[in-house]
N, C-alpha and C positions, 0 to 999 in steps of 0.2 A: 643543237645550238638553240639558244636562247634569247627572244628577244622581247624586251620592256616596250608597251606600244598603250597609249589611252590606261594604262590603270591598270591593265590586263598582259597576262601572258601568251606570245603567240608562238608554237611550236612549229621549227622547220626541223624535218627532212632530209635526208641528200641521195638521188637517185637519179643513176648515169651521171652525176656529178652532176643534177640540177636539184636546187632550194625547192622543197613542196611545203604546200600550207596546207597545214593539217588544222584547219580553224574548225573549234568546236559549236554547230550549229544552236546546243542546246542551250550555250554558252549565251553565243549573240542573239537568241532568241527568248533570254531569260526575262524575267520581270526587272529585275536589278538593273539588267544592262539597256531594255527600253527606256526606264525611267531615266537612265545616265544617258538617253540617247535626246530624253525630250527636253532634258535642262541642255543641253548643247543646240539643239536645234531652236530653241526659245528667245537665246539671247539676241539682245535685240528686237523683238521681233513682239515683246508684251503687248506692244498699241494695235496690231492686227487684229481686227477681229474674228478669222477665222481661229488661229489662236487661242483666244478669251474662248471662246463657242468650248472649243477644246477641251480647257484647260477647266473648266468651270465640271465635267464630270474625269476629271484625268484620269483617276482610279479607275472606274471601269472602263473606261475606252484603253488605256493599256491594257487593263485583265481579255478583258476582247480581242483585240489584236494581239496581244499572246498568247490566246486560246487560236484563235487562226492559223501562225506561224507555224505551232507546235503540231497541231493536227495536219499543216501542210494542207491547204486551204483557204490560204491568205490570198485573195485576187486584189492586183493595182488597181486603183481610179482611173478617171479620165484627166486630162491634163488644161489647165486654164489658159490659153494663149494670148500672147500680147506682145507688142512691141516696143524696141528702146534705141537710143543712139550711144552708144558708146565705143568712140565716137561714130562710128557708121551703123547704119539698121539693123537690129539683129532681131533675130524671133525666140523668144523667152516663152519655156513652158512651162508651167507652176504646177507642181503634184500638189494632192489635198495636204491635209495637216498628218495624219494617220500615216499616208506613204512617205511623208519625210521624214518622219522620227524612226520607221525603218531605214532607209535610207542613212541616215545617223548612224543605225545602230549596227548595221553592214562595214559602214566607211570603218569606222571604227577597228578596226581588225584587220580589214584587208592592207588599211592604207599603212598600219605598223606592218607589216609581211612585205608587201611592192616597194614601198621608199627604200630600202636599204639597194633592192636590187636595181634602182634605174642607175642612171647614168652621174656623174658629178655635173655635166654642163646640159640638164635638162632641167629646166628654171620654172615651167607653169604648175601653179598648184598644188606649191608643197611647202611644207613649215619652214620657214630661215629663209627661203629664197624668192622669184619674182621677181618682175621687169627692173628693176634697178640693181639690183645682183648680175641679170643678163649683162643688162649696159657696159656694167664695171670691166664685167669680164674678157667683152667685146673690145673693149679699151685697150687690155693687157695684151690679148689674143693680135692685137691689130700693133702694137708695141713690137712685140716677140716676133714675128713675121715679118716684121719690117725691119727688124732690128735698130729699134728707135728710129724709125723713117729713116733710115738710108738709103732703104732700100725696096723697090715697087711693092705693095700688097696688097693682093688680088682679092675679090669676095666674090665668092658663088652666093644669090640669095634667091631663097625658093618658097612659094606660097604653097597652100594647097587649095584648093578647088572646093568653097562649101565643106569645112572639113566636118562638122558635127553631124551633119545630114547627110554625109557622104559614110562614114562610117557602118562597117561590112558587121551585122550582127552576129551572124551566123561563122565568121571569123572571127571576130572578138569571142565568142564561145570557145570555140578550136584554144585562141591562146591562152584563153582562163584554165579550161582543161588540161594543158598538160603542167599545174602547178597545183590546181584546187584539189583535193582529195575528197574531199566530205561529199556526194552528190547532193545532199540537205542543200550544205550553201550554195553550189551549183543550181543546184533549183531556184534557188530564192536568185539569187544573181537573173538568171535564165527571166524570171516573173518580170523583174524589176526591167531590164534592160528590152523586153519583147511588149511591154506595156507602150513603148512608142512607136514611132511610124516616121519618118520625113516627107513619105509621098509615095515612098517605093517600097514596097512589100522587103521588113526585111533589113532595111537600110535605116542610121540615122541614129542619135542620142540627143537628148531633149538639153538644151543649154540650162536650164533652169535646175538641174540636177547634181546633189552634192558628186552621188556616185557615179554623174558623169565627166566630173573634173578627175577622179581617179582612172576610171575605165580608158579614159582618150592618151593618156598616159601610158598602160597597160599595153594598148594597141602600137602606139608608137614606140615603143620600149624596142620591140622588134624590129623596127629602123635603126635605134638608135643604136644597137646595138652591132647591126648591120654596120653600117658609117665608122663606127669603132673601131671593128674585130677585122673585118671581109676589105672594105675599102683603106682603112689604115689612117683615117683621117683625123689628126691630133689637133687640129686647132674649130671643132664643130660646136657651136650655139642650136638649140630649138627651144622655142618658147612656144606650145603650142603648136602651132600649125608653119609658124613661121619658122625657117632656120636658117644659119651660115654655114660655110667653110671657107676657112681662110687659107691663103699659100702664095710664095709669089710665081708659083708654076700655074700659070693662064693654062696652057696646054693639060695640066695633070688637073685641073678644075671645069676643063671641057669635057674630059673624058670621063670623069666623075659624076657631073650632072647627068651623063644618060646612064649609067647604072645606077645613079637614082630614083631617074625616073623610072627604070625597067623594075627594081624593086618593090618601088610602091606601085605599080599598075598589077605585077603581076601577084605580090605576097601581099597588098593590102588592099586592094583596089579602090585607089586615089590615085587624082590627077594633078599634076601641079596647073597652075595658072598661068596661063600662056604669057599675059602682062603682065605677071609680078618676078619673072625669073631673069635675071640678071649675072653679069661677070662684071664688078667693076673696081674699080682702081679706091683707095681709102682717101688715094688726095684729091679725086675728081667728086668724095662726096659719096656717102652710102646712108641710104635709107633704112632704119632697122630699129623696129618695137617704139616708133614715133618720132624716135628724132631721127637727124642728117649728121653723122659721122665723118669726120674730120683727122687729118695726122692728129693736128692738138689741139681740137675741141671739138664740141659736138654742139650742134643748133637744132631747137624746135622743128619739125615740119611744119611747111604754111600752111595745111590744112588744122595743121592743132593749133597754131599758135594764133590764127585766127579763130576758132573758138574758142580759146581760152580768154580773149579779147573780149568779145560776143558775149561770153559768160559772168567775167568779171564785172561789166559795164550795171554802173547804180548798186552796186553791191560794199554791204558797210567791211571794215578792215575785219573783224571780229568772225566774222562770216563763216559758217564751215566750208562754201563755197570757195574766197578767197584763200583760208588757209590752206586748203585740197590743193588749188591751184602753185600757191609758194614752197607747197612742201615740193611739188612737181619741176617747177623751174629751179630749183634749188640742184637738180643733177645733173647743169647744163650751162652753156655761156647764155644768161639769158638777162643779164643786165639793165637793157636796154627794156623787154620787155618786162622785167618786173618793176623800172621805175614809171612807166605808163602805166601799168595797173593802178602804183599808188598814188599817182597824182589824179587820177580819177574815181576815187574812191571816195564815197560817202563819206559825211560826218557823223 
């Protein structure tokens, strides 16, 4: 089987009836496919000046770093740390310039090979879809179970505990393993993902990382499919770390949250969040990927919709600021608050 992915062809496999990626390391380690890895990873990104530094000897620092790969020899950097709100604190790790354009040129390949296999209602991270795809479908999901609100319907909704720094390495390996063929890309995977740390020997993938928005994927793949297959569960949302299940059987969404939980503690080891797990009713109100869920409508959360107040404030209409924001109230009853934005908007 055959499949079209970045430009490139990626060959699957089939054995015991599972999809193997047989990615050709020579392949993603070529000169052709760095340079295709550094114009992707560039955009955007011209006015940095690490970058410029870069890009000003490009030729040999790719011939370099493909002399590296090739001889298997390539060691990761150290990681720039810093912090951001979006909207809550999060800790951003920034590889150099050199391990991102690898990091490009990995994604590349793995991520045609993984996408086909996840799930249809796993939303972070992937082309076509993302938090407002979730939303919609949450919408429908919550329609269909209720049968147009006629009828109660329940939401199981589960966090996870530090999910990026909570993330089991030496498990994420195991899963890579039984699909990656090449031990080349295994290696390079293995460099890339052992270059960080959380705190805990071992533990953790660095948010700042393309190939960590694949990999946490990868890892949960194995839940999701869990939830699917084993628990039976047709009406499941995950965006990340966050997920639902819907039904209007409270009792069959009790009993499901602890093989949940038993799941992820024992096959991933992650914990959910003691404060963020929930059973509750659609018309008392569900909180999910920022906004508050409704029979028929859905409302901002107070803590967004007062920063988005906060942020708007002196801010002219033209603003990338302001548009970011109307593009965002735009999939929501949010009326009220978008005509306060414009009545206080600059000239």
């Amino acid at each position: 089987m055959n499949v079209s992915g970045g430009g490139r062809l990626v060959v699957m496999h089939r054995k015991n009836d599972k999809k193997l990626y047989d990615g050709d390391y020579e392949r993603i380690i070529s000169f052709q496919n760095l340079l295709l890895a550094w114009r992707s990873f560039k955009c955007g990104k011209q006015k940095k000046i690490d970058v410029q530094v870069f890009e000003r000897d490009l030729l040999n620092n790719i011939m370099k770093l493909h002399a590296e790969l090739r001889a298997q020899t390539y060691q990761h950097g150290s990681y720039k740390a810093f912090k951001i709100n979006d909207p809550k604190p999060r800790d951003i790790h920034k590889a150099t310039v050199r391990d991102r354009v690898v990091h490009h040129a990995l994604y590349r390949d793995l991520a045609a090979f993984y996408f086909p296999l996840f799930i249809a209602d796993s939303y972070s991270c992937q082309n076509g879809k993302g938090t407002h795809k979730a939303l919609d479908r949450f919408t429908y999901f919550a329609r269909k179970v209720s049968q147009n609100h006629t009828k109660t319907c329940w939401v199981l909704k589960c966090d996870v505990v530090k999910f990026f720094a909570s993330i089991d390495q030496g498990i994420l390996l195991e899963i890579l393993d039984k699909r990656v063929i090449d031990n080349s890309v295994l290696g390079l995977i293995r460099v890339i993902v052992e270059s960080f740390s959380s705190g805990t020997c071992g533990k953790g993938l660095p948010l700042g990382n393309l190939t960590s928005q694949l990999l946490v994927n990868v890892y949960m793949n194995e839940f999701d499919q869990f939830v699917k297959h084993t628990l039976k569960a047709e009406y499941y949302i995950r965006y990340a770390d966050d997920f639902v299940i819907l039904s209007c059987d409270r009792a069959w969404l009790t009993k499901t949250f602890h093989s949940v939980e038993r799941f992820l503690q024992a096959e991933l080891a992650l914990e959910l969040h003691p404060r963020k797990v929930s059973i509750e009713t659609i018309s008392s109100g569900v909180d999910f990927l920022g906004w508050v869920h409704f029979p028929c409508h859905r409302s901002l959360r107070t803590t967004t919709r007062r920063r988005v107040q906060k942020g708007a404030a002196g801010k002219s209409v033209d603003s990338p600021t302001i548009q970011s924001y109307l593009g965002l109230l735009s999939h929501g009853d949010t009326k009220k608050l978008e005509r306060h934005i414009r009545t206080n908007l600059c000239d």
